[in-house]
C-alpha positions as CSV (number, residue, x, y, z in Angstrom):
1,X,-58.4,-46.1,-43.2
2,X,-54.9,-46.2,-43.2
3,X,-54.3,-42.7,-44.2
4,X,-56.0,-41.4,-41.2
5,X,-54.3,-43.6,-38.6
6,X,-51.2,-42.5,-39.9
7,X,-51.5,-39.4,-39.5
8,X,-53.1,-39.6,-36.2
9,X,-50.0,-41.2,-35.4
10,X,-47.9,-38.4,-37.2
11,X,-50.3,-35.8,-34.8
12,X,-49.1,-37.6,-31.4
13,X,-45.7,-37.4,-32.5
14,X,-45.4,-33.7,-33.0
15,X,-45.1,-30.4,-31.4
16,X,-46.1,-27.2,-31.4
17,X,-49.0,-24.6,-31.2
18,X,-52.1,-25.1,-32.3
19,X,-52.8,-22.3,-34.5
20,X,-56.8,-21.5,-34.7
21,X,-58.8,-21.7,-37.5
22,X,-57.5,-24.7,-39.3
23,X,-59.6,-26.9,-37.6
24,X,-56.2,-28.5,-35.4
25,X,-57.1,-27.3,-31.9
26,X,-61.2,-28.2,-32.0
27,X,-60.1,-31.1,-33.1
28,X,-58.1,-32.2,-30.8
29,X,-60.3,-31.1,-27.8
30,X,-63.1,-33.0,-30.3
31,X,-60.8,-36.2,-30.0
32,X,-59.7,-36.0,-26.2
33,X,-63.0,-35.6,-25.2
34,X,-64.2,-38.9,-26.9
35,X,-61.3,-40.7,-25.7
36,X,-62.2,-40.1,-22.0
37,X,-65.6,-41.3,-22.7
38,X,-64.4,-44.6,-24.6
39,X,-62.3,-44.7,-21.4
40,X,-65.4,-44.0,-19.3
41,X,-67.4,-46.7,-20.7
42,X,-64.9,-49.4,-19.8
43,X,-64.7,-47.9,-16.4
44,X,-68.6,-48.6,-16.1
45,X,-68.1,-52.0,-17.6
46,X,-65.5,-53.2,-15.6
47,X,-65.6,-51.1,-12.5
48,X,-63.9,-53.9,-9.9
49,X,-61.0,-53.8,-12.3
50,X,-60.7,-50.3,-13.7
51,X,-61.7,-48.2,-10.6
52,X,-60.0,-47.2,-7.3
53,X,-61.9,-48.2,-4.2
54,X,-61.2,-45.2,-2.3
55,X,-63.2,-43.1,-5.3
56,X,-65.4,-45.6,-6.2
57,X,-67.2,-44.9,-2.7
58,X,-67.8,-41.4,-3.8
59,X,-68.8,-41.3,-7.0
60,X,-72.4,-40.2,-8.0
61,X,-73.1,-42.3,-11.2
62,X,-75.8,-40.2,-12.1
63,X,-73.8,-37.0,-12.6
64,X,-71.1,-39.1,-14.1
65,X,-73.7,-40.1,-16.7
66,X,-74.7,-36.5,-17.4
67,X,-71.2,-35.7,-17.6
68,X,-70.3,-38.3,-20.1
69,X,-73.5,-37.9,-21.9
70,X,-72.9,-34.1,-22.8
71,X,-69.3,-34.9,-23.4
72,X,-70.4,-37.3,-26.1
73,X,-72.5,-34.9,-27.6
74,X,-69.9,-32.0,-27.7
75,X,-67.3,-34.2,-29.3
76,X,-69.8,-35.3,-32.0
77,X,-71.1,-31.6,-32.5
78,X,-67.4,-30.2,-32.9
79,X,-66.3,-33.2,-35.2
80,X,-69.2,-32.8,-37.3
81,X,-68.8,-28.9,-37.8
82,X,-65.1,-30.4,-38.6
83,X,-66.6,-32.6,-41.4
84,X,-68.7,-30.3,-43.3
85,X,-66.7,-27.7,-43.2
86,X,-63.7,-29.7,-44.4
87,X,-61.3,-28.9,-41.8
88,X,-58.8,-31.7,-41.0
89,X,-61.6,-34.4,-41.8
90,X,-59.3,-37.3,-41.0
91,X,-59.0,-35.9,-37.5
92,X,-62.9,-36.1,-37.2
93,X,-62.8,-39.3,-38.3
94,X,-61.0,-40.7,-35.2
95,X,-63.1,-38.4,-33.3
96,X,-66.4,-40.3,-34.7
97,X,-64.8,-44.1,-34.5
98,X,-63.9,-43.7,-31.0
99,X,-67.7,-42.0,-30.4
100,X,-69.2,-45.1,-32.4
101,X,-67.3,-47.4,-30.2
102,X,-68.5,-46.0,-27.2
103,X,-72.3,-45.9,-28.4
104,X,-71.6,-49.5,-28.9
105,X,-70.6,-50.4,-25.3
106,X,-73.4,-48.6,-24.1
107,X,-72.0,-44.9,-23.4
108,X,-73.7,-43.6,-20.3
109,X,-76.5,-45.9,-20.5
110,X,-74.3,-49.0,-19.2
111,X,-75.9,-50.6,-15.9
112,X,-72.8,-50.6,-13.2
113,X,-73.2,-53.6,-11.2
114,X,-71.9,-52.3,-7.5
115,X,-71.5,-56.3,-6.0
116,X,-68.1,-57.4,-6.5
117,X,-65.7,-58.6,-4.0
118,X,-63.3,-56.5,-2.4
119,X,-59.6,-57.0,-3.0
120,X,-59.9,-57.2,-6.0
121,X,-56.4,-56.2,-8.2
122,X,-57.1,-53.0,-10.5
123,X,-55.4,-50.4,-12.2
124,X,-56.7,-46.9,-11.7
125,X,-58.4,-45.5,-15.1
126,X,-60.8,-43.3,-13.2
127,X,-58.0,-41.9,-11.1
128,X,-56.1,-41.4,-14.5
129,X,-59.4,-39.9,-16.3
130,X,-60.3,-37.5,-13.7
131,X,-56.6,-36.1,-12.6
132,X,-55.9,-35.5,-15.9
133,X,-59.5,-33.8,-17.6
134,X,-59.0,-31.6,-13.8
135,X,-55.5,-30.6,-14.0
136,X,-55.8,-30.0,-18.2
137,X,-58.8,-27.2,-17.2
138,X,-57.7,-25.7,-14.3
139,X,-53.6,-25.5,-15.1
140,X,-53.6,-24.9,-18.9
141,X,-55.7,-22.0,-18.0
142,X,-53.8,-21.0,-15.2
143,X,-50.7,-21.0,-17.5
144,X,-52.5,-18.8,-20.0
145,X,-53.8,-16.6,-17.4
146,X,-50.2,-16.1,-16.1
147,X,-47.7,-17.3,-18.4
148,X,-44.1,-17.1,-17.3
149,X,-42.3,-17.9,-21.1
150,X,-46.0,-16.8,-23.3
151,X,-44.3,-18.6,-26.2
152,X,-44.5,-21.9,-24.7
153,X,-47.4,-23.9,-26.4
154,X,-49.0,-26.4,-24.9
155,X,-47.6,-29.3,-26.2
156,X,-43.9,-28.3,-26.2
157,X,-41.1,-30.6,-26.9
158,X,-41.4,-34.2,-25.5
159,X,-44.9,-33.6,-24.2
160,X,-44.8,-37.0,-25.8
161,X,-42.6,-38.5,-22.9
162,X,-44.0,-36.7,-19.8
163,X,-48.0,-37.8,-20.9
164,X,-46.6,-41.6,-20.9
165,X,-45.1,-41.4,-16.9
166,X,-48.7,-39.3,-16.1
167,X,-50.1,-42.2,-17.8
168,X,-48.3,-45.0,-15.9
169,X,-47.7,-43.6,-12.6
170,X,-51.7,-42.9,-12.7
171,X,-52.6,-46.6,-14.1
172,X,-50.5,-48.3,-11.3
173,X,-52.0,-45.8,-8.6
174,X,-53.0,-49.4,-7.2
175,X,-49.6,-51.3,-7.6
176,X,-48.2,-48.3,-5.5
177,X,-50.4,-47.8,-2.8
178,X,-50.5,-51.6,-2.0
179,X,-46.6,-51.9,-1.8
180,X,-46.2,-48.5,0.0
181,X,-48.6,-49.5,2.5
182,X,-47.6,-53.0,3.2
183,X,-43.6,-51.4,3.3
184,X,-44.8,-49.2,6.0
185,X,-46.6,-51.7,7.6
186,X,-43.7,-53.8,7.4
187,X,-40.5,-51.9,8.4
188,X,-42.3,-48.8,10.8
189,X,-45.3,-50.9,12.1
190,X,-43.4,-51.0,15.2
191,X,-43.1,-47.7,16.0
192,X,-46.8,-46.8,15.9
193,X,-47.9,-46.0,19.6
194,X,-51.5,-46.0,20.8
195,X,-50.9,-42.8,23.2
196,X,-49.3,-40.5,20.5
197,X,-51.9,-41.7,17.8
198,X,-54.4,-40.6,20.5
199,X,-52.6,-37.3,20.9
200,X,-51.8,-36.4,17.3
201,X,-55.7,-37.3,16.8
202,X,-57.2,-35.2,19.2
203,X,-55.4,-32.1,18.5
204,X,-56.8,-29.0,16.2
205,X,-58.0,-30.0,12.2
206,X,-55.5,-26.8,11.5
207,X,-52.8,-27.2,13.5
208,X,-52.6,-31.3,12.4
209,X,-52.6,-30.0,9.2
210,X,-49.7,-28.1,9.5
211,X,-47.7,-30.6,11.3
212,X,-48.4,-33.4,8.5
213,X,-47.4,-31.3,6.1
214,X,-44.3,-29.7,8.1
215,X,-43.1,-33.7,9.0
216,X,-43.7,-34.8,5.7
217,X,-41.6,-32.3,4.0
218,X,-39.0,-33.1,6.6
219,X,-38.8,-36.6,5.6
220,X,-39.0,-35.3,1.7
221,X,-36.4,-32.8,2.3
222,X,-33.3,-35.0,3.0
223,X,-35.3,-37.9,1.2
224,X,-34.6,-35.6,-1.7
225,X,-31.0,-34.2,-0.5
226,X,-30.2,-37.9,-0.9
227,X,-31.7,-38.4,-4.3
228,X,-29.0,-35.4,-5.1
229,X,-25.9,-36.6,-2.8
230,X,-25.9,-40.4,-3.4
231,X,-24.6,-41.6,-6.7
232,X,-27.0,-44.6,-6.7
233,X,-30.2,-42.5,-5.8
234,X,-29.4,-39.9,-9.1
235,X,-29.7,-42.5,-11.5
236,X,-33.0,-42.5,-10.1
237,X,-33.7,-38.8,-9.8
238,X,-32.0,-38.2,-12.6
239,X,-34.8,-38.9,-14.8
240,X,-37.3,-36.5,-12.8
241,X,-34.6,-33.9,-13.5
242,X,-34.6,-34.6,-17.7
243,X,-37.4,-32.5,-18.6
244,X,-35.8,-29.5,-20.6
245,X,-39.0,-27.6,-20.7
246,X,-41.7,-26.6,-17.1
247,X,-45.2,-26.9,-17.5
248,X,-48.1,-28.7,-15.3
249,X,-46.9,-32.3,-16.7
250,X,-43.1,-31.5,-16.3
251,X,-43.7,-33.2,-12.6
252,X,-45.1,-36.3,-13.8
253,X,-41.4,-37.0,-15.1
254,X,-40.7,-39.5,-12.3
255,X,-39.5,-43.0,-12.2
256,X,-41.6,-45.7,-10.6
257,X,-38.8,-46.8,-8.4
258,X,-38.3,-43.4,-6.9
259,X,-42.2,-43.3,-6.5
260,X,-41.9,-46.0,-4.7
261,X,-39.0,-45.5,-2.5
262,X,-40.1,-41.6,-1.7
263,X,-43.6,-42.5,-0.8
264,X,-42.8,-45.1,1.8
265,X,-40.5,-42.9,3.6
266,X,-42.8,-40.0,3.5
267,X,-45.6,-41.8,4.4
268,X,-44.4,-43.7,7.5
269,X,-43.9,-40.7,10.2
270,X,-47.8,-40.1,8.8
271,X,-48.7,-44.0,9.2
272,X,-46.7,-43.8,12.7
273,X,-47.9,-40.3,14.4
274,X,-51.4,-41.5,13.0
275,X,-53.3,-38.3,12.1
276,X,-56.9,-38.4,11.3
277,X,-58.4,-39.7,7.8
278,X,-59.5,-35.8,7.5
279,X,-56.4,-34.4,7.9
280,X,-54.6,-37.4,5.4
281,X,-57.2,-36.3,2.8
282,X,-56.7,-32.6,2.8
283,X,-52.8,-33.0,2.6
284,X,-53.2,-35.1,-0.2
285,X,-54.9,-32.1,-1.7
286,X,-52.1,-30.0,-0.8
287,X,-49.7,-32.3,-2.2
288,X,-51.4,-33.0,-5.1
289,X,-52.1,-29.4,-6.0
290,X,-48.1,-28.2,-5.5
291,X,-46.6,-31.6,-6.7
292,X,-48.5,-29.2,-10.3
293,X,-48.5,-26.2,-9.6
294,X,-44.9,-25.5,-8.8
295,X,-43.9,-26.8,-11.9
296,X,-46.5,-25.3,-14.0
297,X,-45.3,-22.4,-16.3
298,X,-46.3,-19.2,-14.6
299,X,-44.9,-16.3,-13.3
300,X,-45.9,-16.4,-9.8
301,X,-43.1,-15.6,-6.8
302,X,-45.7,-14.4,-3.7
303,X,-43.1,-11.7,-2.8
304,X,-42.0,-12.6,0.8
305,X,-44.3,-15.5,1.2
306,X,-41.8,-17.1,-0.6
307,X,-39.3,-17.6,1.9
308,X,-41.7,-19.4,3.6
309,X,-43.7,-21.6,1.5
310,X,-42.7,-23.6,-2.1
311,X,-43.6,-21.2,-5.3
312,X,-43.3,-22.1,-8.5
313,X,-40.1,-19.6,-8.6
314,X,-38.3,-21.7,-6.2
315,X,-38.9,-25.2,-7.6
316,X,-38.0,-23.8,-10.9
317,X,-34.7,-22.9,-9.5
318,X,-34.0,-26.9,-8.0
319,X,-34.9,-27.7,-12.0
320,X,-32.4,-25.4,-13.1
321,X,-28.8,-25.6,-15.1
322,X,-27.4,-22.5,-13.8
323,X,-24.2,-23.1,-11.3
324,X,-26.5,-21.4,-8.2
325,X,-28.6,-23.7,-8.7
326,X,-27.2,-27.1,-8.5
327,X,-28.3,-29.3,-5.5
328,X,-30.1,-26.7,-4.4
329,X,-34.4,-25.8,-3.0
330,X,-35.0,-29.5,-2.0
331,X,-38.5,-28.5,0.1
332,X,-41.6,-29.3,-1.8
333,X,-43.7,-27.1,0.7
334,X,-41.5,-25.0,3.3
335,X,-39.7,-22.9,1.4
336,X,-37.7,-22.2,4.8
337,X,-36.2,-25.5,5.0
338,X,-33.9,-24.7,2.6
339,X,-32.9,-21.6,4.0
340,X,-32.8,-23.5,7.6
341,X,-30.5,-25.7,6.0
342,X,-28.4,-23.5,4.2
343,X,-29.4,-25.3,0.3
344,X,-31.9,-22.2,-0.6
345,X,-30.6,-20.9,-4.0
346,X,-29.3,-17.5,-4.0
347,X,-29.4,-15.4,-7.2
348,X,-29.7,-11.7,-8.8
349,X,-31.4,-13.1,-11.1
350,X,-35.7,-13.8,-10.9
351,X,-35.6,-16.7,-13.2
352,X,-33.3,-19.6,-14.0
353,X,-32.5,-19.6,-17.7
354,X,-31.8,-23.3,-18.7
355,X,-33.7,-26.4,-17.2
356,X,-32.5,-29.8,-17.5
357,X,-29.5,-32.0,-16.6
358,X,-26.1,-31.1,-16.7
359,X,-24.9,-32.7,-19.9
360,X,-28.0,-33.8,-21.1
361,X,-27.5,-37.4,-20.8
362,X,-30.6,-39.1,-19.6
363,X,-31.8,-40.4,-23.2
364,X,-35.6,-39.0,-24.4
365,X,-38.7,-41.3,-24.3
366,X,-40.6,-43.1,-21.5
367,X,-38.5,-46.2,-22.0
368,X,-35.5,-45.4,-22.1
369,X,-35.7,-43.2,-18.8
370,X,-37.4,-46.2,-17.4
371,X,-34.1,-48.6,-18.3
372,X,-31.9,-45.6,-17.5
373,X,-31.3,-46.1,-13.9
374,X,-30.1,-49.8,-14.3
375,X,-27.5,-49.0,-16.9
376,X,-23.8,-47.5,-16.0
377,X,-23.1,-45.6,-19.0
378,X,-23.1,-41.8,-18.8
């Protein structure tokens, strides 16, 4: 038993390619897959505790069972090719614990009681579960499709770190909405008026969708210019900035404090204009894709769409170590705020060469970036 754990343990610790046909990489898919079921299966339990009530209203439970049900049987299938075949067996065997566990609880079979009152506090597991099995398919294989550095694995160096923000910034998804929205409530509640609430509402789906997106980045722009400026507000930012290597979960890097702070203010010309629930939703889809995709690792500029809209090239630039490049591309979707506002980097050069902070002195691990802010050393 303990040989196993330990070098499970050893597995999360490390780094590196996984090189096919030692067993390594259908393994781990093996494993991940019967984690997110185990996960699953206290998600059906305890749905008033573990879901969000936005996506809880959406959800088809039958599909979810079919879903987890196949899942279940192509972790088990993989492991057990795994076992007889005697590659990496002790891998298999956490693969078929976790598995047993969740045959135990009831797997897909488990009755979900829908009658529960509302309010109740929870923590978002199916948020986490389902941003993180969608953005692992679709932005892995984008990043294989169009690598920009093709000798990147991926789990590169302090993977580790960036999984445990993804993890707790997803967990608390309802810690954070609830103080975002009663902070707007609270300090811009006065500056919502019925008659431009009726106008914002009534005017085209497409051209409300631009003008959410165009205010919001507004606000985000010098929200983030101050992140850079202020002394106080870089302790902060700083820890976003840490990440040495760009892939999709380089972006989850973010402190909870600057979550917080950066979502109010974005969020209350949107709470105050008051555009439609339809327009909300589909820039949170736009969000949520580039909040990824610009920091994914491909090669992908858009040739003069660029100058217009937030690539992957130009939010790898704002990451950047080179001297061009320092307080520099703030926008997170109009590229031509920055060039508006004169803080658009301008190089020779395609690609930045170095990421990171200068000086490299925001320490590794979830932790210690999460104490970093409130110490005064460095």
């Amino acid at each position: 038993m303990t040989d196993p754990i330990s070098k499970l343990n050893q597995l999360t610790e490390s780094h590196g390619s996984l090189r096919p046909g030692k067993g390594l990489a259908s393994g781990v898919v093996a494993l991940s897959l019967a984690i997110l079921c185990f996960l699953g299966v206290l998600a059906f339990h305890f749905p008033e505790y573990l879901t969000t009530p936005q996506l809880r209203k959406s959800y088809d439970v039958e599909l979810l069972r079919r879903v987890m049900y196949w899942s279940l049987v192509l972790s088990g299938a993989i492991a057990l090719f795994n076992m007889v075949f005697g590659r990496l067996r002790w891998l298999s065997f956490g693969t078929f614990v976790l598995l047993g566990l969740t045959l135990f609880l009831g797997a897909h079979k488990v009755e979900v009681d829908p009658n529960f009152p509302d309010g109740t506090p929870y923590i978002g597991l199916d948020w986490f579960i389902l941003d993180l099995l969608g953005s692992t398919l679709i932005f892995v294989f984008v990043e294989k499709l169009f690598p920009l550095r093709k000798d990147q694995p991926v789990f590169r160096p302090e993977w580790q770190t960036d999984f445990h923000h993804f993890i707790v910034n997803h967990l608390l998804v309802g810690f954070v909405l609830l103080a975002v929205n009663l902070l707007v409530h609270k300090l811009f509640g006065w500056a919502a008026k019925d008659g431009i609430q009726a106008w914002v509402q009534g005017l085209n789906f497409w051209v409300a969708l631009f003008l959410i997106i165009l205010v919001a980045d507004l606000v985000q722009y010098w929200t983030h210019r101050a992140y850079h400026e202020v002394p106080l507000l870089w302790r902060l930012h700083a820890v976003h900035h840490s990440v040495k290597s760009m892939d999709w979960m380089a972006g989850s890097r973010q402190h909870i404090v600057e979550l917080l702070i950066t979502r109010t203010l974005v969020l209350a010309p949107i709470f105050v204009l008051g555009f439609s629930k339809e327009v909300i939703d589909a820039y949170i889809v736009v969000v949520g894709f580039q909040a990824v995709f610009n920091h994914a690792n491909v090669s992908v500029r858009l040739g003069p769409l660029r100058y217009l809209i937030v690539t992957p090239n130009f939010h790898h630039w704002h990451h950047s170590q080179d001297d061009e490049a320092i307080d520099k591309n703030y926008a997170a979707h109009f590229a031509f705020l920055d060039h508006l506002f004169g803080t658009a980097v301008q190089s020779d050069r395609k690609w930045p060469e170095k990421y990171g902070v200068v000086g490299d002195y925001v320490p590794p691990g979830f932790w210690a970036q999460f104490k970093f802010p409130f110490t005064w050393k460095g």
